[in-house]
C-alpha positions, 0 to 999 in steps of 0.5 A: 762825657766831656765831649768839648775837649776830646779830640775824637769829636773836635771839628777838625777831626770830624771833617777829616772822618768825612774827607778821609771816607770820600778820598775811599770812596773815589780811590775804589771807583776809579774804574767808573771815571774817564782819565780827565775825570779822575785826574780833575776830581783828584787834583782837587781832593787830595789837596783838601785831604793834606789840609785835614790830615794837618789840622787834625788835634795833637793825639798822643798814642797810647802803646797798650792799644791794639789796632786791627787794620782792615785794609789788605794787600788785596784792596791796595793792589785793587786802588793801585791797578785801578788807576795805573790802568786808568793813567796808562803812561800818565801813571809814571813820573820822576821823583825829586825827594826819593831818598836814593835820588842825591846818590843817583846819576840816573832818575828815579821813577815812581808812580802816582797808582802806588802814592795813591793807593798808599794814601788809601791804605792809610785812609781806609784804615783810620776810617774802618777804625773810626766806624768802630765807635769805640773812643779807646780805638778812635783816639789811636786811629788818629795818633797812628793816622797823625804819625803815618801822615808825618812819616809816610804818607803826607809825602807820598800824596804830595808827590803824587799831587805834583805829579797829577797837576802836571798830567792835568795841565800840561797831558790830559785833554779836557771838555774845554779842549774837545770844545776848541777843536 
């Protein structure tokens, strides 16, 4: 096996399995994390997780391959109601680059619990895939995760980057704040 140019064991992708799992795993634990916890961790997560998902090698997808997707309706509303409750008004920001927004006299609202959980749908699903080890399935995880990246969800947690950055730097209070008082 000739595992120097198969994508499936080039670094790239290896960091992006690893990065990919611990976004899962913070979206499922939300609930255990304070408001300013979340928002720090994902300020910072979620930037290293664009910069993989961007790096990972050029797939091309193979359309006599099947994927079953692990990730249900069930889990997504389970990450999106986690952390809406979490964020509360935080949860809502005005979206610039929604397709409706250059024909609209009114703002357009989105919510960084559903960028987020849609982030972690896509994820979630390449991850389950990858576990399987099988490298026919390993190849088409990553050209559909490369294709929803550049189509969906790439976007998505941008703008639910931007979003958090505000809350961060402008909403939350923090350990240094309470240290100021």
């Amino acid at each position: 096996m000739d595992t120097e140019n198969n994508p499936i064991y080039d670094r790239n992708t290896l960091e992006f399995v690893t990065v990919a799992l611990e976004y899962c795993t913070f979206a499922e634990t939300v609930n255990q994390l304070s408001v300013f916890d979340f928002v720090d961790k994902a300020t910072k997560i979620l930037p290293l997780l664009y910069l993989k998902a961007a790096l990972l090698p050029e797939v091309l997808p193979d359309e006599d391959t099947e994927l079953e997707y692990t990730v249900t309706e069930d889990m997504y509303e389970s990450v999106r109601m986690k952390v809406a409750d979490l964020l509360g008004e935080h949860d809502t920001y005005l979206e610039t680059f929604h397709p409706d927004m250059q024909y609209s006299d009114t703002p357009v609202a989105a919510f960084i619990s559903e960028n987020l959980a849609d982030v972690y749908q896509d994820t979630g699903n390449f991850v389950s895939l990858f576990r399987q080890g099988h490298e026919e399935v390993m190849r088409e995880a990553i050209a559909a995760c490369q294709e929803n990246f550049r189509s969906y969800w790439g976007q998505r947690l941008l703008n639910a980057l931007k979003a958090l950055h505000a809350v961060r730097y402008e909403g939350v209070e923090g350990p240094e704040s309470e240290e100021e008082e």
